[in-house]
C-alpha positions as MATLAB code, in Angstrom:
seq = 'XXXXXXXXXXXXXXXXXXXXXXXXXXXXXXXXXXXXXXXXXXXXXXXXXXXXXXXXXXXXXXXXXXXXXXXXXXXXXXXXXXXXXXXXXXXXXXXXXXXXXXXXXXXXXXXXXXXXXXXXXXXXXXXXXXXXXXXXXXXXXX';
ca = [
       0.000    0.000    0.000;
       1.057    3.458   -1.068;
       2.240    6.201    1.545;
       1.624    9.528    1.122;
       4.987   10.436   -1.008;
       4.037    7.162   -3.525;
       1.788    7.328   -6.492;
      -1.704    5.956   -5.696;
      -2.932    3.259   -7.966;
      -7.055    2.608   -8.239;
      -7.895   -0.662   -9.727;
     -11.839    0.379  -10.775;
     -14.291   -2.590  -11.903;
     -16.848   -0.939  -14.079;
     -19.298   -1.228  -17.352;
     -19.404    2.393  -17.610;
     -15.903    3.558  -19.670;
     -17.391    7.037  -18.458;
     -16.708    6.146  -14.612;
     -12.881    6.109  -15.351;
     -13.100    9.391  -16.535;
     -14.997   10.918  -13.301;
     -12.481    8.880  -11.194;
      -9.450   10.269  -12.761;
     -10.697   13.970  -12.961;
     -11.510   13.004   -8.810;
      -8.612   12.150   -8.140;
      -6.690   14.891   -9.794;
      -9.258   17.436   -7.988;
      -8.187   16.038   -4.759;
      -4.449   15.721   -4.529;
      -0.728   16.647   -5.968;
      -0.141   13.101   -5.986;
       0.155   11.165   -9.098;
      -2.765    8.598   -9.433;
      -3.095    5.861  -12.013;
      -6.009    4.631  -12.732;
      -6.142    0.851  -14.162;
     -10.341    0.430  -15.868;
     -11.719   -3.264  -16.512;
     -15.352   -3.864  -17.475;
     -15.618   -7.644  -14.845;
     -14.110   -9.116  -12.746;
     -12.807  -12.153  -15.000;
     -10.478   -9.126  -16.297;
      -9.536   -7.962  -12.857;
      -8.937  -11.040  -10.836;
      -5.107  -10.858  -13.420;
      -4.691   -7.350  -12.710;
      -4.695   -8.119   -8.713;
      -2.902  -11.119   -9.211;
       0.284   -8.824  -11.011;
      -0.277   -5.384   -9.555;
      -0.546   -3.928   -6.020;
      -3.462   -1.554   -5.788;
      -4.089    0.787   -2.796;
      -7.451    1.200   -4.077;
     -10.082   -1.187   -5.746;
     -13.405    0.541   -6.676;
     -16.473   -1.992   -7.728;
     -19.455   -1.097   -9.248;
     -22.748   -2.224   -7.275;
     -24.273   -3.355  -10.844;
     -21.596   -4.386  -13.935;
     -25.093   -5.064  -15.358;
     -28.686   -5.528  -15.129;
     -28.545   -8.655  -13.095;
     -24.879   -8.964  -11.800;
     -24.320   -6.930   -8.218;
     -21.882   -6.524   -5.656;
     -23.623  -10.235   -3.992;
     -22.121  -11.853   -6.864;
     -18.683  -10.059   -7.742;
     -17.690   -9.229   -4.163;
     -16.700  -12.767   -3.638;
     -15.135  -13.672   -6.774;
     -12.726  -10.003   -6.217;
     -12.146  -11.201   -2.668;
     -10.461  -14.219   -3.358;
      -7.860  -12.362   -5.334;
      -7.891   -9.066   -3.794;
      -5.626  -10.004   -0.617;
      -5.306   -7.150    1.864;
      -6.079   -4.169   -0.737;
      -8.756   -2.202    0.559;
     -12.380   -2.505   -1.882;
     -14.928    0.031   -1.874;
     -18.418   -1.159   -3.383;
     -19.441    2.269   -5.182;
     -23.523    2.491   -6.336;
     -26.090    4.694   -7.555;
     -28.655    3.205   -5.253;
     -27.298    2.709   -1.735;
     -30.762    1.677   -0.363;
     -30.174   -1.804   -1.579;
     -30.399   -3.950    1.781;
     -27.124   -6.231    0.897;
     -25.786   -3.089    0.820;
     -26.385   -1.692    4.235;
     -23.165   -3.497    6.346;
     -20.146   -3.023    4.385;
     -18.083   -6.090    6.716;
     -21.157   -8.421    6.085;
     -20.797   -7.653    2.375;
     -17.144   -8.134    2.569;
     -15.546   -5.310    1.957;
     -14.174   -2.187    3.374;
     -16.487    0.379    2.632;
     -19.917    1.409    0.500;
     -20.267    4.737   -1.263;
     -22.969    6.438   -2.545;
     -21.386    7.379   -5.705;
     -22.329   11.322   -5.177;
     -19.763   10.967   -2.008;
     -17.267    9.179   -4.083;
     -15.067   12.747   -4.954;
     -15.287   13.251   -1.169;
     -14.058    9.793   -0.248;
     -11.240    9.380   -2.748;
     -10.174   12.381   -1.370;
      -9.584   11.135    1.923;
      -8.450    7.936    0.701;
      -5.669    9.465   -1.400;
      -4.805   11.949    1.400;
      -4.564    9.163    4.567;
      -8.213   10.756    5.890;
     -10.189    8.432    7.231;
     -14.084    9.045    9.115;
     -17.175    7.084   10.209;
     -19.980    6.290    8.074;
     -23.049    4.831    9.671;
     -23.059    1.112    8.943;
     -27.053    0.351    9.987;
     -27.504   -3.452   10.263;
     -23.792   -4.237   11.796;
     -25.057   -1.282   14.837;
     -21.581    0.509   14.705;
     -19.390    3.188   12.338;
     -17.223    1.431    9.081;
     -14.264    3.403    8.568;
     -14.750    5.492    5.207;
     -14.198    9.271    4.268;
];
């Protein structure tokens, strides 16, 4: 994982070729460091880039389509992903799977109008409580 003198790399799982754009312009609107971002469309494509590359960032899309969600990919990504931190990013946070980020399985949900806000504590070492309903505590996220 990167310190704050290292690039940041972001590993982001996501139909949407658009989304790389908006996390790139994020990240540039949020710190001096140099950020890479690596885009795949599934997770059959990024299971190899975790397996040769050392992220300090994975973001996954809720929905990489109509009927695959964060239920489905979160495990397949978490059997690769080692110790790099995941964020499960959606449009729709009311989703009950996606109400307890640890039951989910990963370290933190974002509504994705918060996600300039927490990439910019991510890249900058920040880290604050979001409510995490069902597990009755605070998740660390920015």
């Amino acid at each position: 994982m990167g310190t704050i003198d290292q690039n940041y790399k972001v590993l982001l799982v996501d139909d949407d070729p658009e989304e790389a754009i908006i996390i790139k312009r994020a990240l540039k609107a949020v710190t001096k460091r140099e950020c890479f971002v690596t885009h795949v469309s599934k997770c059959s494509r990024a299971i190899p880039e975790l397996h040769q590359n050392d992220f300090d960032l994975i973001i996954l899309d809720n929905r990489l389509s109509r009927s695959i969600n964060a239920k489905f990919t979160v495990p397949m990504m978490n059997a690769a992903r080692g110790a790099m931190p995941m964020v499960i990013a959606t449009a729709d946070i009311s989703q009950t799977y996606l109400c307890c980020a640890s039951h989910l399985g990963v370290d933190y949900i974002i509504d994705k109008l918060d996600l300039v806000k927490f990439l910019g504590g991510q890249v900058n070492g920040l880290v604050f409580g979001v409510q995490d309903n069902l597990c009755g505590g605070t998740s660390k996220a920015a």
